[in-house]
N, C-alpha and C positions, 0 to 999 in steps of 0.2 A: 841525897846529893848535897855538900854545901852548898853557901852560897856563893853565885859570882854576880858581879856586876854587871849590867846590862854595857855601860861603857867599855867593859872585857873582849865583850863580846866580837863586836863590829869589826867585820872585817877577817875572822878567822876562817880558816880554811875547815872545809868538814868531807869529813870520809864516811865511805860504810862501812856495814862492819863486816864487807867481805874484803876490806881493802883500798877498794877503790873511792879514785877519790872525785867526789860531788860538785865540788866547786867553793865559792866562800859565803859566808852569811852575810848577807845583805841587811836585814831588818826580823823583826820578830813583830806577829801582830800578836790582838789580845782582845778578848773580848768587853767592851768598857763597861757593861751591867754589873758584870760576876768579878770583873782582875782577872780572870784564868786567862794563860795564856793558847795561842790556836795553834799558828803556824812557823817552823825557820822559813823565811824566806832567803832562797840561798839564788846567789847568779852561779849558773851552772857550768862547771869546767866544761871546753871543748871538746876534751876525751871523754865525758859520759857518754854510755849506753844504756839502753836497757834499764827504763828506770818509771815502776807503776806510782809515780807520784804525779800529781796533777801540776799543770802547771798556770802560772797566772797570766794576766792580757798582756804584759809586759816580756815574757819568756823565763820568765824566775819559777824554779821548781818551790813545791809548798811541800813543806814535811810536819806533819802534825808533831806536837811537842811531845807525843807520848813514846814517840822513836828514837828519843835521845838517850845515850845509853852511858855515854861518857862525856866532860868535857874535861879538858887537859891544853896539852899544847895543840890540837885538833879536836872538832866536837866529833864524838863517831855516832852514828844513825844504824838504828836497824835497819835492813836492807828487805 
């Protein structure tokens, strides 16, 4: 994947990759030992359903970074 800027990021809208769409990115954590990154933390569209992702104290769905599959004009998530 290139790279994109963390400042790209914020604020884009993210979909799965069956279509539907997630909500938008809020923040990205990361683990400060290793630099790896963990989680999208994304605020969750109203129309989500049906979605095995955890979510945080705050109501933000956490998608591990390994379900990123694209990013473009939308980040899409495997579902």
């Amino acid at each position: 994947m290139a790279e994109i800027l963390a400042e790209n990021l914020s604020g884009k809208d993210v979909m799965g990759s069956d279509g539907a769409e997630m909500g938008s990115l809020y923040n990205i954590t990361m683990d400060l030992s290793s630099g790896s990154l963990n989680h999208l933390v994304i605020d969750p569209a109203e129309s989500l359903r049906n979605t095995d992702f955890e979510y945080s104290d705050q109501g933000r769905l956490l998608v591990p970074v390994e379900r990123v599959k694209a990013v473009k004009d939308h980040m899409i998530v495997q579902r």
